[in-house]
DSSP file (Angstrom, degrees, kcal/mol; ACC not computed):
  #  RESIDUE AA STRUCTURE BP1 BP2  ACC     N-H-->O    O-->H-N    N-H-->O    O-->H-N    TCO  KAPPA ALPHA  PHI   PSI    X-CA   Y-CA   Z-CA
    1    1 A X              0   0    0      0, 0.0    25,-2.2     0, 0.0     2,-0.6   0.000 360.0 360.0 360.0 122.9   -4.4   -3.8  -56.4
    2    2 A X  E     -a   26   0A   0     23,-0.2     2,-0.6     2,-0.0    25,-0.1  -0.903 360.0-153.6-126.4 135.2   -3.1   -4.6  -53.2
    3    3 A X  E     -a   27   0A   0     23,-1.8    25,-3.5    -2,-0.6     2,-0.4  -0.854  10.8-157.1-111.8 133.7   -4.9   -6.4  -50.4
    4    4 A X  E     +a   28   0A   0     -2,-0.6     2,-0.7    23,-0.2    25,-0.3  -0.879  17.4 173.7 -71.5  74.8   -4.1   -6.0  -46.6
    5    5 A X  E     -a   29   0A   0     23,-1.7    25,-1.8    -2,-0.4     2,-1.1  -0.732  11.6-166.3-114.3 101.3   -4.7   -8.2  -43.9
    6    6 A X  E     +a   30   0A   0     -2,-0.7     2,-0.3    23,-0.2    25,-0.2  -0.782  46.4  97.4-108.1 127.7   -3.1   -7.1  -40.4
    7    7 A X  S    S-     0   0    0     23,-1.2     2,-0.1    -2,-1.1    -2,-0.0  -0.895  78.2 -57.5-164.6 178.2   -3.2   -9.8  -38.2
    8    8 A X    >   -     0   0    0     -2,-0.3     3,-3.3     1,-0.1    22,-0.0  -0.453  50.0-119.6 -64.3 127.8   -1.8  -12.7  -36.6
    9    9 A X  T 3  S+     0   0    0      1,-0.2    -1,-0.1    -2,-0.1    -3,-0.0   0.825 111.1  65.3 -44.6 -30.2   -0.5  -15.3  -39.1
   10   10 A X  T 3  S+     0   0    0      2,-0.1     2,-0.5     0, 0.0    -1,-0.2   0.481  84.5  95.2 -43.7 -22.4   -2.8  -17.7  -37.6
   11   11 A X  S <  S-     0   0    0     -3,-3.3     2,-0.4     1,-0.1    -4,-0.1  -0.499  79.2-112.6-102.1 136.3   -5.3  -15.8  -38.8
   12   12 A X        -     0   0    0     -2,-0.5     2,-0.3     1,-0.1    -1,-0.1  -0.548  31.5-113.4 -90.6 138.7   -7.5  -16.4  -42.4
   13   13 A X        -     0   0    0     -2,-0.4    -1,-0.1     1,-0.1    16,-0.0  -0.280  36.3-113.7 -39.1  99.8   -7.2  -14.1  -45.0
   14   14 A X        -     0   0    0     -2,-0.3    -1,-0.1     1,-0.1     2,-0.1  -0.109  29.3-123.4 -56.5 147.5  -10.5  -12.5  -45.5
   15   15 A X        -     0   0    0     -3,-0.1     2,-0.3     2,-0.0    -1,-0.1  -0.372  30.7-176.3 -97.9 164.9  -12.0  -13.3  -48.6
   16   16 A X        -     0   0    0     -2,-0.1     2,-0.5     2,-0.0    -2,-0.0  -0.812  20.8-129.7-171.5 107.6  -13.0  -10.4  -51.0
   17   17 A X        -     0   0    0     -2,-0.3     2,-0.7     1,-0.1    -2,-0.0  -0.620  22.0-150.4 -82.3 115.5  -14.8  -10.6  -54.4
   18   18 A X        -     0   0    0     -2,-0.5     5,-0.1     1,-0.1    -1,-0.1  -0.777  19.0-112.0 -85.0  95.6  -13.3   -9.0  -57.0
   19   19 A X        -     0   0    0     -2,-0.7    -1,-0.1     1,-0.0     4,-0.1   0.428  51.7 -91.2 -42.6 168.1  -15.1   -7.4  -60.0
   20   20 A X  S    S+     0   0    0      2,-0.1     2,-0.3     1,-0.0    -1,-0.0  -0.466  82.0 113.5 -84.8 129.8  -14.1   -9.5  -63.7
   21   21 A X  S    S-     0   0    0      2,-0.1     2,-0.5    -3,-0.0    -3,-0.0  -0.965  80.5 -87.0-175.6-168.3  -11.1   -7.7  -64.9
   22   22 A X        +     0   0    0     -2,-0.3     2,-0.5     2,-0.0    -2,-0.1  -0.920  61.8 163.8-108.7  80.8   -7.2   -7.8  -65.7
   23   23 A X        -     0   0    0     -2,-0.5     2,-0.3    -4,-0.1    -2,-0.1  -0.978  40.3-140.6-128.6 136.8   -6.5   -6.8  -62.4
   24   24 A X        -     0   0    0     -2,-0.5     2,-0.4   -22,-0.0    -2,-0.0  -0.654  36.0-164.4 -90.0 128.1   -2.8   -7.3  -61.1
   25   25 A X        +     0   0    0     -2,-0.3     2,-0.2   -23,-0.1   -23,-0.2  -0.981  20.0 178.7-139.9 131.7   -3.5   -8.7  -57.3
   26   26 A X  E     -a    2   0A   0    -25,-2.2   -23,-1.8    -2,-0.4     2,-0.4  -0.789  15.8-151.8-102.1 175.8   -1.3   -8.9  -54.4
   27   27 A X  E     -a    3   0A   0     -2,-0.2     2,-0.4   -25,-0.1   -23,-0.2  -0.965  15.2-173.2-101.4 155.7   -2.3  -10.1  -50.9
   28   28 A X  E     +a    4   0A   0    -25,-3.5   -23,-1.7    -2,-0.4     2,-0.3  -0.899   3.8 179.4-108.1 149.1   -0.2   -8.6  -47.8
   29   29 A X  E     +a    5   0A   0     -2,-0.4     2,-0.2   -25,-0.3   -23,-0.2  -0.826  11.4 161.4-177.4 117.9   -0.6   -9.9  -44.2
   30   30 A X  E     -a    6   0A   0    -25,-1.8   -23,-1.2    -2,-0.3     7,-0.1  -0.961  33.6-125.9-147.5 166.7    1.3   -8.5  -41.4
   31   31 A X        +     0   0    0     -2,-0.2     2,-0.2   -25,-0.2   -23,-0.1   0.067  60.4  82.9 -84.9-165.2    1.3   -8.3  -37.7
   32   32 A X  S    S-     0   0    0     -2,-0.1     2,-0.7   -26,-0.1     3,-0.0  -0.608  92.4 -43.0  97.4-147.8    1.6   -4.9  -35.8
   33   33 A X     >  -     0   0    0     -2,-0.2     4,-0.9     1,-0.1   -26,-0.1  -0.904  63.1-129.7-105.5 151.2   -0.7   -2.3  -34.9
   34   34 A X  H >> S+     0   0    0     -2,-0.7     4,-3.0     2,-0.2     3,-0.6   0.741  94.1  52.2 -24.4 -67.5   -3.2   -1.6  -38.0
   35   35 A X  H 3> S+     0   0    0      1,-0.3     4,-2.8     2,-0.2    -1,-0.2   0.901 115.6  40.7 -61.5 -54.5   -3.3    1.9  -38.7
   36   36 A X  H 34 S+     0   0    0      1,-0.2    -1,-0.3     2,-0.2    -2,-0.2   0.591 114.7  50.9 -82.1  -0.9    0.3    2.3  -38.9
   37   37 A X  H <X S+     0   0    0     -4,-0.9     4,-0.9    -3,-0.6    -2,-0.2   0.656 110.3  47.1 -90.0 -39.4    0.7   -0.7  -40.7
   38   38 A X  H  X S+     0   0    0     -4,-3.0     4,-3.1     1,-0.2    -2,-0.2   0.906 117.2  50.4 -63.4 -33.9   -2.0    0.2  -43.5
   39   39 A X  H  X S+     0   0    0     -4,-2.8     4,-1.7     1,-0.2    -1,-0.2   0.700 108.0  47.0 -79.2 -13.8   -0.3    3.5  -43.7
   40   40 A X  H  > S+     0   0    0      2,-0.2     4,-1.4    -5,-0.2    -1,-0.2   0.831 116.0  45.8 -91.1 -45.6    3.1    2.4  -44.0
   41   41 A X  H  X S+     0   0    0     -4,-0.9     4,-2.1     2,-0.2    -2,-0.2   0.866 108.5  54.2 -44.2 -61.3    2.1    0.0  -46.7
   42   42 A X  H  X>S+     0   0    0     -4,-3.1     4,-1.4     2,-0.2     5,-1.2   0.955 113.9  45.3 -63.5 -52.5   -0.1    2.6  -48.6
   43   43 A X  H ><5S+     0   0    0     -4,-1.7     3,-4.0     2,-0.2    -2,-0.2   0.897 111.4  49.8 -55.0 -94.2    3.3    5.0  -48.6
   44   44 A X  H 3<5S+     0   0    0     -4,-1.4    -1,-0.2     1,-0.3    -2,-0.2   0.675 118.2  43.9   4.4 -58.9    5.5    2.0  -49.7
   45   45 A X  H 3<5S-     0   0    0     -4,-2.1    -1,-0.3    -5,-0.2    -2,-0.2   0.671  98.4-134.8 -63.2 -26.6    2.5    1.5  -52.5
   46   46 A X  T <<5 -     0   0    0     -3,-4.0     2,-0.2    -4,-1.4    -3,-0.2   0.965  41.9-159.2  49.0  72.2    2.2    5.1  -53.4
   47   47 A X      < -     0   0    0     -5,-1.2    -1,-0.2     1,-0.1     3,-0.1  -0.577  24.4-154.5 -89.0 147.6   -1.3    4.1  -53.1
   48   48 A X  S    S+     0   0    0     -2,-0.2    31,-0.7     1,-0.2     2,-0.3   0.656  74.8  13.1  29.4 -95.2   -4.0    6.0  -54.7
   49   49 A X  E     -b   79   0B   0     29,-0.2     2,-0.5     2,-0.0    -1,-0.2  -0.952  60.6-140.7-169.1 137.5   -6.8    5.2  -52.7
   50   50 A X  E     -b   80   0B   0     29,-3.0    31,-4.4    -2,-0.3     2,-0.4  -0.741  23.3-176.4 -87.1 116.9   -7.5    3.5  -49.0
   51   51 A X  E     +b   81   0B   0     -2,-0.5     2,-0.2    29,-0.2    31,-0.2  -0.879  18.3 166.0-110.2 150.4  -10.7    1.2  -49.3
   52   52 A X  E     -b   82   0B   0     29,-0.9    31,-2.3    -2,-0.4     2,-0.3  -0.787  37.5-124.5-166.5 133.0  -11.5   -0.2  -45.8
   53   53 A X  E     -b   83   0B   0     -2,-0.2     2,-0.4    29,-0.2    31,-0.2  -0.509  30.0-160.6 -76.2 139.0  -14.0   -1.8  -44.0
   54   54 A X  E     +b   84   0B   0     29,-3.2    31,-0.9    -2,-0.3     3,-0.1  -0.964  29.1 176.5-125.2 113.3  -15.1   -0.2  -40.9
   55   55 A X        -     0   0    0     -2,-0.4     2,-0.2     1,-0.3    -1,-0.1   0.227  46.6-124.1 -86.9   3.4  -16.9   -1.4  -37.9
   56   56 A X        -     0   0    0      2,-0.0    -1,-0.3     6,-0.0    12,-0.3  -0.584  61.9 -12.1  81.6-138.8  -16.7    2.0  -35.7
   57   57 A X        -     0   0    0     -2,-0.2     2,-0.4    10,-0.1     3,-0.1  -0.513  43.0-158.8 -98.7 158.9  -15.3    1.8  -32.4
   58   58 A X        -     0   0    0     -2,-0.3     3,-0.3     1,-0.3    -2,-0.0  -0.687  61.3 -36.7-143.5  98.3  -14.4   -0.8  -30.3
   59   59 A X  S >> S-     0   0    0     -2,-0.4     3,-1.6     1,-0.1     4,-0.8  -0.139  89.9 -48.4  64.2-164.3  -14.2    0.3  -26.5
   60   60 A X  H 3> S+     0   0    0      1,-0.3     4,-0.7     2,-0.2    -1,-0.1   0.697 130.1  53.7 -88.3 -20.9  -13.1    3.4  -24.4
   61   61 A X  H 3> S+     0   0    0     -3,-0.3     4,-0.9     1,-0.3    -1,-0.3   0.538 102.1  55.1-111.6   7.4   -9.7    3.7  -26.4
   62   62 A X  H <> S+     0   0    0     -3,-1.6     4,-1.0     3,-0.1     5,-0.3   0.511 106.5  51.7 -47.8 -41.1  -11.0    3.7  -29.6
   63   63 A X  H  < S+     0   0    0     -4,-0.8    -2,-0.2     2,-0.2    -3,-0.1   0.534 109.7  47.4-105.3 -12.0  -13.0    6.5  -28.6
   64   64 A X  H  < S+     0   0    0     -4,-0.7    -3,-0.1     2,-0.0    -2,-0.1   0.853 130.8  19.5 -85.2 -61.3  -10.2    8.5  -27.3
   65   65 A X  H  < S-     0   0    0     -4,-0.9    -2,-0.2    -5,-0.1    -3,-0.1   0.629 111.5-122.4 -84.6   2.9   -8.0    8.0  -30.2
   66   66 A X     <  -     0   0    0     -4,-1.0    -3,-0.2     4,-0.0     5,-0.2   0.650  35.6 -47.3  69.4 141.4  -10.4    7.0  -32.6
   67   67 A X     >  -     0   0    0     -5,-0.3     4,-0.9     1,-0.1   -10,-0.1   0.301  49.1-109.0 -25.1 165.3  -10.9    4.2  -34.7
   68   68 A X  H  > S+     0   0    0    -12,-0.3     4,-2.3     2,-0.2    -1,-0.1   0.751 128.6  49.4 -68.5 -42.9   -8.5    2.5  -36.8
   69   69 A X  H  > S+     0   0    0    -13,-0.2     4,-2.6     2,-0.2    -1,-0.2   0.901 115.7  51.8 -76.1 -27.9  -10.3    3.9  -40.1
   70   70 A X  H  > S+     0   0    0      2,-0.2     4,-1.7     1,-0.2    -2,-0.2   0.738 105.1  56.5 -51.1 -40.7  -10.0    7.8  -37.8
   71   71 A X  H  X S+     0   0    0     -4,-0.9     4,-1.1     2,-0.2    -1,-0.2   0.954 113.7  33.5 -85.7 -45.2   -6.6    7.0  -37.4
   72   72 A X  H >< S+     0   0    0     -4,-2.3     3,-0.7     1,-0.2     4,-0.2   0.940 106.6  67.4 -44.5 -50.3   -5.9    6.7  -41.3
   73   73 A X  H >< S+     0   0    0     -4,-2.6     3,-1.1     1,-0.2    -2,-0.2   0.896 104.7  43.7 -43.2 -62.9   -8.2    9.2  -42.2
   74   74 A X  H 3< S+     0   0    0     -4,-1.7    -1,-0.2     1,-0.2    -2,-0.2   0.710 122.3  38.2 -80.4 -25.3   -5.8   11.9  -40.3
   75   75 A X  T << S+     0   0    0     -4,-1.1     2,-0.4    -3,-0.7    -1,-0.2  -0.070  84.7 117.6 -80.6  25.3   -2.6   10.5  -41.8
   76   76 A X    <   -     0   0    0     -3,-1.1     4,-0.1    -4,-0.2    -3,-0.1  -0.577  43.2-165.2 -73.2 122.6   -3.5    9.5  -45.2
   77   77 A X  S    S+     0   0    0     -2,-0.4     2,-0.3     2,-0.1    -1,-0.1   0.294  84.6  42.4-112.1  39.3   -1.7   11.2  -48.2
   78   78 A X  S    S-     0   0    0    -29,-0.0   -29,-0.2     0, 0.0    -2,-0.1  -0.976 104.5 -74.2-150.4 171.8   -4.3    9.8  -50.3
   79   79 A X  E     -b   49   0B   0    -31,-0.7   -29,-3.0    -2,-0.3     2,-0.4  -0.524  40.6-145.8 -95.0 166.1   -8.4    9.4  -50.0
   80   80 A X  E     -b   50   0B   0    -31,-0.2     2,-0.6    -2,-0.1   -29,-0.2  -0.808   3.2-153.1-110.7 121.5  -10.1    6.9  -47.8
   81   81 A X  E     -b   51   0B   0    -31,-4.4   -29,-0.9    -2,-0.4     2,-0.4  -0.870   9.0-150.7-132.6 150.4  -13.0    5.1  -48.3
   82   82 A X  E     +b   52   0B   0     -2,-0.6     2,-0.5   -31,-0.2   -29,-0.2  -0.636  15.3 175.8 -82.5  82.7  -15.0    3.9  -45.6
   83   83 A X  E     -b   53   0B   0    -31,-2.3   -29,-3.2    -2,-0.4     2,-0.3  -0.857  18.0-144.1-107.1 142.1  -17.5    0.7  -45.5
   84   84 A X  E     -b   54   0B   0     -2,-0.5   -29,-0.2   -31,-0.2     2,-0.1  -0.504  18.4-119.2 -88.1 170.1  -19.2   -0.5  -42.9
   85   85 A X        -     0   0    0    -31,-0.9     2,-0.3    -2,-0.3    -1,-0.1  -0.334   8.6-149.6 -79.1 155.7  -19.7   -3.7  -42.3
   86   86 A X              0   0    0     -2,-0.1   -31,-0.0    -3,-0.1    -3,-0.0  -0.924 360.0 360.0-144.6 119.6  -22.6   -5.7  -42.1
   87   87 A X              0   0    0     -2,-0.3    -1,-0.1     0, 0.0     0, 0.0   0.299 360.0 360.0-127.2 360.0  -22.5   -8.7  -39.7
């Protein structure tokens, strides 16, 4: 299981409860832009499956190229799933 943070080092790791298991965890945290950074990651991984939290869009160039989770979705070679958030 590998978890992903892209962001600024600066920045804290989101915290993330994991079911009781024998589960091999890594964390990752890098800078760049998101989408191409989960996706590059997920290849690297040969991942599986994309879990991601999703807030929708966020302003006018979001909405042109679509969201971050939009932008995986169409380059994915594996399936996504989507949660929103609740803040």
């Amino acid at each position: 299981l590998t978890l992903l943070h892209v962001g600024p080092s600066t920045s804290k790791f989101p915290s993330v409860r994991i079911p009781d298991g024998d589960w091999n965890i890594e964390q990752v945290r890098c800078d760049g832009n998101p989408a191409a950074e989960i996706l590059a990651i997920a290849k690297d991984k040969q991942a599986r499956l994309i879990i991601m939290v999703t807030s929708g869009e966020h302003g006018w160039l979001d909405v042109i190229r679509g969201s971050t989770t939009e932008q995986v979705m169409r380059e994915a070679n594996c399936p996504l799933l989507a949660v929103p958030t609740f803040f």
